[in-house]
Backbone as ProteinMPNN parsed JSONL, in Angstrom:
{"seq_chain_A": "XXXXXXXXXXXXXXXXXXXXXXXXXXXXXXXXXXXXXXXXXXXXXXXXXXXXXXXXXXXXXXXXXXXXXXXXXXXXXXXXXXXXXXXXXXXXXXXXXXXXXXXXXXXXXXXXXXXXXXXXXXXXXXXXXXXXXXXXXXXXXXXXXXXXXXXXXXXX", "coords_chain_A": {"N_chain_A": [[-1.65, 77.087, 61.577], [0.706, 77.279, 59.138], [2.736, 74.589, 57.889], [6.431, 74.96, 58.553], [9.328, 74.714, 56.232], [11.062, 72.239, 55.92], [13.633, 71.915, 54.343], [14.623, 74.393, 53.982], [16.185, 74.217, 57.511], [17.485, 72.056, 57.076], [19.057, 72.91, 55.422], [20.59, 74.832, 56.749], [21.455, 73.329, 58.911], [23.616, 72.03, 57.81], [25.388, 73.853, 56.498], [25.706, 75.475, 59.67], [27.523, 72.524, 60.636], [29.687, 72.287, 59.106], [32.164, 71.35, 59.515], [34.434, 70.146, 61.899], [37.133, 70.78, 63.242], [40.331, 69.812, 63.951], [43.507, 70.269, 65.345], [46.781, 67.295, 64.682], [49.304, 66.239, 65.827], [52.279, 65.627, 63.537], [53.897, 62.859, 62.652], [56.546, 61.432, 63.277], [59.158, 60.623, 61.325], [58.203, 63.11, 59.366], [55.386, 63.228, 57.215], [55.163, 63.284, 53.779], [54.202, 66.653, 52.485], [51.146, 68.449, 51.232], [50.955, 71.368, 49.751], [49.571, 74.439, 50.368], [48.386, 72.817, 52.656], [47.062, 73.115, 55.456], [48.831, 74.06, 58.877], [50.251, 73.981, 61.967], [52.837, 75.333, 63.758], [55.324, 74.637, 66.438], [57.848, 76.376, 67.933], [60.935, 76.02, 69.457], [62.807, 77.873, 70.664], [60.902, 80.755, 71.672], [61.33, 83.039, 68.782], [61.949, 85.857, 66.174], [60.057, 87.781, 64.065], [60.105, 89.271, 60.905], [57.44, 91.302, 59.798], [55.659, 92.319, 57.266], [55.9, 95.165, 57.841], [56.599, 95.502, 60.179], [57.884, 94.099, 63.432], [57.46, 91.159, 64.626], [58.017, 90.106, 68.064], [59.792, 87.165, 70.228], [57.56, 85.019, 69.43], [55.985, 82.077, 69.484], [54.65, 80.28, 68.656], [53.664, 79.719, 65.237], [50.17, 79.275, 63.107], [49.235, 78.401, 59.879], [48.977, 77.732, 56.099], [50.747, 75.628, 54.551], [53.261, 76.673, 52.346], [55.903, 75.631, 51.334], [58.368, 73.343, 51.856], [61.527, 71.781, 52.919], [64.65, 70.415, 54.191], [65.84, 72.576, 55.114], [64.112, 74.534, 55.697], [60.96, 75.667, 56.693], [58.144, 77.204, 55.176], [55.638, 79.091, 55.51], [52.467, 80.273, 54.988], [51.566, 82.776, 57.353], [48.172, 82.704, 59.331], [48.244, 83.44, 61.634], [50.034, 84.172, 64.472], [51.767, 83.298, 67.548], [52.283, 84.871, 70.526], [55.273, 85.546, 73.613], [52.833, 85.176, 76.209], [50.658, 84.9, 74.752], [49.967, 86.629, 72.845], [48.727, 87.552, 70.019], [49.168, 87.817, 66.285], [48.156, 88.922, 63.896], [49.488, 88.08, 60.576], [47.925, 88.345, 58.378], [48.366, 86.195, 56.064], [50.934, 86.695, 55.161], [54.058, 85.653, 54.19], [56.325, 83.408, 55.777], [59.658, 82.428, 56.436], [60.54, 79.269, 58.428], [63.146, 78.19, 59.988], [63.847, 74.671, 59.743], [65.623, 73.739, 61.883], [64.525, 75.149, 64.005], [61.968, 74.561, 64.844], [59.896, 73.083, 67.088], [57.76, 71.19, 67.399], [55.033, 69.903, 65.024], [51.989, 70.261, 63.725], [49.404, 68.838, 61.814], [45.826, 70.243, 60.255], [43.192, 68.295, 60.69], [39.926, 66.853, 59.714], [37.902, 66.557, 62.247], [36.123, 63.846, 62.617], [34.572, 62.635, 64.809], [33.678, 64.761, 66.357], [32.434, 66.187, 64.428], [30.109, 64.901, 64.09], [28.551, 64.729, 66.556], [28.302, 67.362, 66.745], [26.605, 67.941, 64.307], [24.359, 66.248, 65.369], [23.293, 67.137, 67.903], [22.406, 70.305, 66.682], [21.147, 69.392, 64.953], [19.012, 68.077, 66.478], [18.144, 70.655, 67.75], [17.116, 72.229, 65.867], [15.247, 70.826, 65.435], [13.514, 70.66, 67.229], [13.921, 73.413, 67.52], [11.53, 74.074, 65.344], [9.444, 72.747, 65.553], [8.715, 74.49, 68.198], [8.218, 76.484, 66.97], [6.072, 75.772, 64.748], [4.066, 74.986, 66.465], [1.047, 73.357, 67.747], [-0.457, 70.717, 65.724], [-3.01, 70.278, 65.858], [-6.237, 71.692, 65.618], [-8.258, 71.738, 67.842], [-11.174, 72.884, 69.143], [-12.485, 74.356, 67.501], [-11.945, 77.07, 68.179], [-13.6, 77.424, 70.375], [-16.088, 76.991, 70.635], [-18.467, 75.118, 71.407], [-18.553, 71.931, 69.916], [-21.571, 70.526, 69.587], [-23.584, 72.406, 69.816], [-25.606, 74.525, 67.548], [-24.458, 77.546, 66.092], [-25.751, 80.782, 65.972], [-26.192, 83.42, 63.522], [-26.384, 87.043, 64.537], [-27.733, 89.665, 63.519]], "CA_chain_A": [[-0.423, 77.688, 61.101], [1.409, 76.279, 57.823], [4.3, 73.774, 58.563], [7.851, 75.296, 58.392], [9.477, 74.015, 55.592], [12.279, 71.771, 56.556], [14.557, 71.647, 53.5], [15.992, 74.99, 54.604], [16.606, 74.079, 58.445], [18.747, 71.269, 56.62], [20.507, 73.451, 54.38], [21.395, 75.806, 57.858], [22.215, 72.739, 59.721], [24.512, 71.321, 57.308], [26.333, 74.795, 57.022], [26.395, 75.19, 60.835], [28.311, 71.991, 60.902], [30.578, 72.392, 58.085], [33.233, 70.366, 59.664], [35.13, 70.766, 63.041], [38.8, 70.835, 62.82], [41.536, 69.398, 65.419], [45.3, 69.773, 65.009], [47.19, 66.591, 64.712], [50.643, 65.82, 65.954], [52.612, 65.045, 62.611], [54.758, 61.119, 62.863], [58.129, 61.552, 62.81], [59.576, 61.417, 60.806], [56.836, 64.128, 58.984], [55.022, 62.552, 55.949], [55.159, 64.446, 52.896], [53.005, 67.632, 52.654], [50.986, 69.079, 50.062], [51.123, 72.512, 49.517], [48.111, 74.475, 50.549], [47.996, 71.837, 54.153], [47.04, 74.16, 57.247], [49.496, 73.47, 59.736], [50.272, 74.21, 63.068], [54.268, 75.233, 63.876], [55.606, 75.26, 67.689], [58.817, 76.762, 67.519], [61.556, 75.093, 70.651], [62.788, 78.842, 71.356], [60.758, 81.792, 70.477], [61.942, 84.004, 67.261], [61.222, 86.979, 66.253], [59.698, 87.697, 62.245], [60.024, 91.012, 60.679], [56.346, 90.998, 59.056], [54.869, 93.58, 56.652], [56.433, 97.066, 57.984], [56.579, 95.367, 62.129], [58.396, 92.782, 63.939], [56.632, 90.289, 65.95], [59.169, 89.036, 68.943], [59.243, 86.33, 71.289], [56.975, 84.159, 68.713], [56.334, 80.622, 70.092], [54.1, 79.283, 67.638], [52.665, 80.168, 63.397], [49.477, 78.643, 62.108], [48.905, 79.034, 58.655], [49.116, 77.205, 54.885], [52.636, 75.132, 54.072], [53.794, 76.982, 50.967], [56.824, 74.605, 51.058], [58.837, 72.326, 53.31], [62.588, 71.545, 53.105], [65.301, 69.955, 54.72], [66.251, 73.656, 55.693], [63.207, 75.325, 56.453], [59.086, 75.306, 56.249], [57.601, 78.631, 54.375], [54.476, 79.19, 56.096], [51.95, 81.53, 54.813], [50.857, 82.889, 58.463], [47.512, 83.62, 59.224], [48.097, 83.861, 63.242], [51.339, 83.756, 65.096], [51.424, 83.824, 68.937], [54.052, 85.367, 71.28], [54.529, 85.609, 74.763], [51.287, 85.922, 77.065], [49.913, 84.32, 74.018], [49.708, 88.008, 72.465], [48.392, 87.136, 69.206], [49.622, 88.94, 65.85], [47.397, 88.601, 62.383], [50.157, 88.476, 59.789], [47.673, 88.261, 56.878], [48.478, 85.263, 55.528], [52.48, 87.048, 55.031], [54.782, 84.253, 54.246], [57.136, 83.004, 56.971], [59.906, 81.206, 56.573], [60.906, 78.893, 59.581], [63.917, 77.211, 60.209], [63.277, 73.387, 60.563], [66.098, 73.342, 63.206], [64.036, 76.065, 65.044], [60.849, 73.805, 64.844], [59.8, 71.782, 68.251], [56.302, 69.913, 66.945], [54.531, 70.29, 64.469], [50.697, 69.913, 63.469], [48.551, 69.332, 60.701], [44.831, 70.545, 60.575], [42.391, 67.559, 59.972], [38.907, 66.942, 60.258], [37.598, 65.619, 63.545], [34.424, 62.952, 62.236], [33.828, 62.561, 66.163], [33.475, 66.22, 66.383], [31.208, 66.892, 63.405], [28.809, 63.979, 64.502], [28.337, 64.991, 67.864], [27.952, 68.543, 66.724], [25.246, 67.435, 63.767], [23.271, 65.867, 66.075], [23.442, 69.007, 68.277], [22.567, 71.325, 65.695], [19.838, 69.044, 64.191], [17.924, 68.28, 67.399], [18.016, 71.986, 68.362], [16.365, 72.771, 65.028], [13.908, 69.932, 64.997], [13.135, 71.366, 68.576], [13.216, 75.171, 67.315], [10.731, 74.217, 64.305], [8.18, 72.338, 66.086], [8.363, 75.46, 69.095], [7.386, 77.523, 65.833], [4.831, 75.498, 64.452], [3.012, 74.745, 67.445], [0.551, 71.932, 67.607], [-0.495, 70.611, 64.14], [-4.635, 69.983, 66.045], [-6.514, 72.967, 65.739], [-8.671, 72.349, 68.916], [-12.678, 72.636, 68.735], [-12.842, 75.562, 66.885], [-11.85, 78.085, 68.571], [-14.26, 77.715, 71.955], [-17.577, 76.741, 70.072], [-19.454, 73.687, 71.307], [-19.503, 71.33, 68.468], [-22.89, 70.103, 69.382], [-24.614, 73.659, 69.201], [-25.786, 75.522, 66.622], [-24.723, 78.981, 66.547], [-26.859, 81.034, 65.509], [-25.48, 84.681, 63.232], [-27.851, 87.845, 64.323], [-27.065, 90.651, 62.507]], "C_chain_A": [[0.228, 76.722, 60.11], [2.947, 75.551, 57.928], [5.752, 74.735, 57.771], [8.236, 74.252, 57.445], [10.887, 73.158, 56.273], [13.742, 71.497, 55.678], [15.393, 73.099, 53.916], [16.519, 75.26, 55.944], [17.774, 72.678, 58.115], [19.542, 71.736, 56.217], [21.07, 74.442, 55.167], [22.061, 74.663, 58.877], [23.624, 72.25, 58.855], [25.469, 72.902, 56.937], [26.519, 75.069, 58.57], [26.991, 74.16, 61.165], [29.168, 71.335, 60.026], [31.587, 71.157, 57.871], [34.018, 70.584, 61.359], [36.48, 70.168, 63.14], [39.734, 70.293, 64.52], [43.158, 69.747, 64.94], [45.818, 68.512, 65.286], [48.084, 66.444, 64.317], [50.957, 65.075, 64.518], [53.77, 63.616, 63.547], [55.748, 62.251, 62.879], [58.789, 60.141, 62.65], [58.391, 61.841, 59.664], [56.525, 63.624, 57.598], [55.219, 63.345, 54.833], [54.097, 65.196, 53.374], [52.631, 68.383, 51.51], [50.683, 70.67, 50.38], [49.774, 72.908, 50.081], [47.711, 74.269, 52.253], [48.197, 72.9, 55.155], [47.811, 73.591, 58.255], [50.071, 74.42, 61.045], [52.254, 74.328, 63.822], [54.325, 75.755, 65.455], [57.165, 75.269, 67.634], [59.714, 76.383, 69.417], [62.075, 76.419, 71.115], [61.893, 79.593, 70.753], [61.816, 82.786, 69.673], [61.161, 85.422, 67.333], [61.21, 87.31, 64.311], [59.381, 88.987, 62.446], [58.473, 90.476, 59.547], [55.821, 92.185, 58.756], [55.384, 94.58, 57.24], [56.565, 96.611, 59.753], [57.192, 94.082, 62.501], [57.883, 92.035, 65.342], [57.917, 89.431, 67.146], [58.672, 88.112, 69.941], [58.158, 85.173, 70.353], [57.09, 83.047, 68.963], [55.263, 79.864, 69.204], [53.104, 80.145, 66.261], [51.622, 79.292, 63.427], [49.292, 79.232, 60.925], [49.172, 77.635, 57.694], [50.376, 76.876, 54.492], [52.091, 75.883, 52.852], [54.864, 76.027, 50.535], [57.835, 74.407, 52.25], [59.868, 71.813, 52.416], [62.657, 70.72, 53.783], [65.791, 70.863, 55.771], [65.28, 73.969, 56.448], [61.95, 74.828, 56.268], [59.1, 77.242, 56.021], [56.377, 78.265, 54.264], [53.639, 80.584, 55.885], [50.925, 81.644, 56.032], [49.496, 83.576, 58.356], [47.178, 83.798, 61.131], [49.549, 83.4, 63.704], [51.048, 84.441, 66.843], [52.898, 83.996, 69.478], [53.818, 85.428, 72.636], [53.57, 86.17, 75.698], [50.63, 85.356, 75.617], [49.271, 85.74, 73.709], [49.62, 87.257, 70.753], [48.19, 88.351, 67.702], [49.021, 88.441, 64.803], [47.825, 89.079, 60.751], [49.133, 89.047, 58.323], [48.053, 87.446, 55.776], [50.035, 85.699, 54.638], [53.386, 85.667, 54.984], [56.148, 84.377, 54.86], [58.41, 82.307, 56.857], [60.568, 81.113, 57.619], [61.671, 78.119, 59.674], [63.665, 75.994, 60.716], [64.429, 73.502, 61.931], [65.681, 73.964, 64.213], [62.348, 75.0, 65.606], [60.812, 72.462, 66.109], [59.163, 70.418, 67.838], [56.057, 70.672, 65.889], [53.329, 69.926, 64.076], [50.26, 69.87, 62.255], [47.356, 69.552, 60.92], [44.34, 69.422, 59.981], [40.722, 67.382, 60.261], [38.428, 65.789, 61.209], [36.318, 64.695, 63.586], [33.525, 62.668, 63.501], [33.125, 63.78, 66.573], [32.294, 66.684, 65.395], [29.719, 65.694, 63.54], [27.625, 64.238, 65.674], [27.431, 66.704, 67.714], [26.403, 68.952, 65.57], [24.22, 67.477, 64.671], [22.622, 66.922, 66.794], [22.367, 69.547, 67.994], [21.1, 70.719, 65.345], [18.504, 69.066, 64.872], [17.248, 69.558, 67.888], [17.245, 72.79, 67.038], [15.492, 72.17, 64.551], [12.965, 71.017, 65.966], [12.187, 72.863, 68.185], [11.645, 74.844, 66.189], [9.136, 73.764, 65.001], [7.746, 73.182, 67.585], [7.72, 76.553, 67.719], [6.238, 77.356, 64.931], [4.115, 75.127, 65.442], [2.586, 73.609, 67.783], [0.129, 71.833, 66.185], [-2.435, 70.501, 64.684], [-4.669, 71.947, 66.44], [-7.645, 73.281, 67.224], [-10.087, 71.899, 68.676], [-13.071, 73.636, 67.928], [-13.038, 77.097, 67.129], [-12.886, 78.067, 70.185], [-15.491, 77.138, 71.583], [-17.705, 75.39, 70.731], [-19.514, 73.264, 69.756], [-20.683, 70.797, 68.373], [-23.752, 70.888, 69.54], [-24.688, 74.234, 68.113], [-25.657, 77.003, 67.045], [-25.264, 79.636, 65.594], [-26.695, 83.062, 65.089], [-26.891, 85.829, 63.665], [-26.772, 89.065, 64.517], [-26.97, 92.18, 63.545]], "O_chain_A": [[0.254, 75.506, 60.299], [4.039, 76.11, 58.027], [5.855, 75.026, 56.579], [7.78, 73.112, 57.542], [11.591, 73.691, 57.13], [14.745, 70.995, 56.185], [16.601, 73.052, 54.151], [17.239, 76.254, 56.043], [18.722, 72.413, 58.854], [20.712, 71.382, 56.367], [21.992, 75.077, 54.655], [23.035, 74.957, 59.571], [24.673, 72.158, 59.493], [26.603, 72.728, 57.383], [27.692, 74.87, 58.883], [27.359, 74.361, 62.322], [29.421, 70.13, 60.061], [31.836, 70.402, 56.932], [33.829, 71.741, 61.736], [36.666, 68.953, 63.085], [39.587, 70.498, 65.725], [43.681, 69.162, 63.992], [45.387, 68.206, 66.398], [48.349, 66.402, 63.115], [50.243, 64.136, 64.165], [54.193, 63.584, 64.702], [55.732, 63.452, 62.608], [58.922, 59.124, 63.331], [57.727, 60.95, 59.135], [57.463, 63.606, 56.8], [55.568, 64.462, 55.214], [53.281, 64.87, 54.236], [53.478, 68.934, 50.808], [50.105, 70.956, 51.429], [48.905, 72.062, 50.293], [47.072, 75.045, 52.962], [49.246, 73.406, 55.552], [47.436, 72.465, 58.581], [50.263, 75.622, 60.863], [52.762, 73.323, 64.319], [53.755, 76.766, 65.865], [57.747, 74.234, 67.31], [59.043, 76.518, 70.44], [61.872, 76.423, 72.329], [61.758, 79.473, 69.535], [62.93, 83.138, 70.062], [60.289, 85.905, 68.055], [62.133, 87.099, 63.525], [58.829, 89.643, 63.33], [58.483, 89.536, 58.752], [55.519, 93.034, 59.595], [54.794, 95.379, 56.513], [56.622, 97.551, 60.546], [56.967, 93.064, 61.847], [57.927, 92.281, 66.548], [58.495, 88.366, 66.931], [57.546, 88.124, 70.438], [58.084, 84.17, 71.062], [58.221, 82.592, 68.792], [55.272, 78.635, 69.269], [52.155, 80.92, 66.379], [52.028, 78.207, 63.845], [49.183, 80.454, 60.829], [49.508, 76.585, 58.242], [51.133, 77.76, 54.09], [50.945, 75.832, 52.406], [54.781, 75.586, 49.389], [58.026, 75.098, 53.25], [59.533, 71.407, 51.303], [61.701, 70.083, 54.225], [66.112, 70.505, 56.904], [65.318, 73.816, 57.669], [61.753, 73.723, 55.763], [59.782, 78.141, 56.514], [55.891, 77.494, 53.436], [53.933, 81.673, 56.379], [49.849, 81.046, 56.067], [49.319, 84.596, 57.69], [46.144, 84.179, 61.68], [50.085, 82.367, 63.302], [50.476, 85.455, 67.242], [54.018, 83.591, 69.168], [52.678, 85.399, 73.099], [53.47, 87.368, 75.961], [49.471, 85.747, 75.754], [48.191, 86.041, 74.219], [50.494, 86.461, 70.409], [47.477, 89.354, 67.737], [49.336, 87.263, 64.632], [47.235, 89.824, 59.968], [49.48, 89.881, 57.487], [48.082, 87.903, 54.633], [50.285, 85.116, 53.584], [53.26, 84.764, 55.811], [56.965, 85.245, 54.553], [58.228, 81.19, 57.342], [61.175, 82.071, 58.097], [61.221, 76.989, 59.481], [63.306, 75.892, 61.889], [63.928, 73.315, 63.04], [66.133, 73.687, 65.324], [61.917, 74.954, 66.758], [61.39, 71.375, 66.115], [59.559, 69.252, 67.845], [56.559, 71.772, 65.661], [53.449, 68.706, 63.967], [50.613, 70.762, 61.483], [47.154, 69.115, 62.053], [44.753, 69.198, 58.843], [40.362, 67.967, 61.283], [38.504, 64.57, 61.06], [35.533, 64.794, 64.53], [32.305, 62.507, 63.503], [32.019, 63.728, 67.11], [31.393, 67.467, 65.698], [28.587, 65.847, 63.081], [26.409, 64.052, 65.705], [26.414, 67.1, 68.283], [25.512, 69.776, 65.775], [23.39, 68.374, 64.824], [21.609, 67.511, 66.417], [21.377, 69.463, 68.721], [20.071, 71.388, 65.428], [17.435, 69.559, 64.513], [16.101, 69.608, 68.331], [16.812, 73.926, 67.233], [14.871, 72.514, 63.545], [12.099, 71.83, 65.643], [11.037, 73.289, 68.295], [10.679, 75.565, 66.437], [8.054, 74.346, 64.92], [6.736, 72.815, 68.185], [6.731, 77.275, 67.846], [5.562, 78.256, 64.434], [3.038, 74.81, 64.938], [3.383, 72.738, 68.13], [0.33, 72.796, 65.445], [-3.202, 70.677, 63.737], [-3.981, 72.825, 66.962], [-7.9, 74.397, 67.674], [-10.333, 70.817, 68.143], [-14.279, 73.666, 67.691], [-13.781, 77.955, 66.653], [-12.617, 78.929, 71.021], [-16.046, 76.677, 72.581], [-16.843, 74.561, 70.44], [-20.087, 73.775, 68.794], [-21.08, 70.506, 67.245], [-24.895, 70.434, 69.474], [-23.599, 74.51, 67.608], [-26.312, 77.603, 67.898], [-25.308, 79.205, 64.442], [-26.95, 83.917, 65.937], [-28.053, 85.642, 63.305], [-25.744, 89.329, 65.141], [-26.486, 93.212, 63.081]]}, "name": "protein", "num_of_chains": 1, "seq": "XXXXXXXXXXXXXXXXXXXXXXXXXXXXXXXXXXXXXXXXXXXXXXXXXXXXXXXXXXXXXXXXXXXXXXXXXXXXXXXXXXXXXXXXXXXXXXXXXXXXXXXXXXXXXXXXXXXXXXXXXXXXXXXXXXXXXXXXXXXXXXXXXXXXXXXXXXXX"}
């Protein structure tokens, strides 16, 4: 059987482990933030946001994309907001804005290098593994069953 190539079990491992993400507690006092930064808002009571044509109540925490960050508020383009029972509402990336004095913690999304190492390895062994369960052995044997020290002998 002809060896599996291995340049594209690299180019599936290295998309299955893209990156693996953690939230991380911002300092306080909160560093700047660039626009864009996925972040993680837990709100000290829940609120309630009128969003697209429906109002989500009880809301105890947004993730989504800072659009911009005040003194007043944060304007959060949501793309998940949870409420109580952790009922979970999929604004559509609808932009939020959130009173900082309403704001408990807050998170940023970063990437976890312990996490994507661990998960590499993973990922890589499990497709060294799968490749060499799909190529087999690389010895072909004696030839199928034949004695190599007979002559066989074709009759027609």
């Amino acid at each position: 059987m002809p060896r599996v190539p291995r340049l594209p079990l690299l180019l599936l491992l290295s998309f299955l482990t893209g990156g693996c993400y953690q939230y991380v507690p911002l300092a306080d006092p909160a560093p700047p933030l660039q626009e864009g930064t996925l972040v993680r808002v837990h709100l000290s009571t829940p609120r309630s946001f009128d969003v697209s044509g429906y109002t989500a109540h009880e809301v105890h925490r947004v993730d989504g994309a800072l659009v911009s960050r005040s003194q007043e508020d944060w304007v959060v383009a949501a793309t998940a907001m949870y409420a109580a029972g952790d009922a979970r509402f999929d604004p559509a990336s609808f932009s939020l804005t959130v009173p900082s004095s309403a704001i408990g913690t807050a998170e940023v999304r970063e990437l976890s290098w312990w996490r994507t190492v661990v998960s590499a390895v993973g990922v890589g062994v499990g497709i060294f593994l799968a490749s060499e369960a799909i190529q087999g052995t690389s010895s072909s044997g004696n030839g199928g069953g034949i004695d190599p020290g007979r002559t066989r002998i074709a009759v027609p």
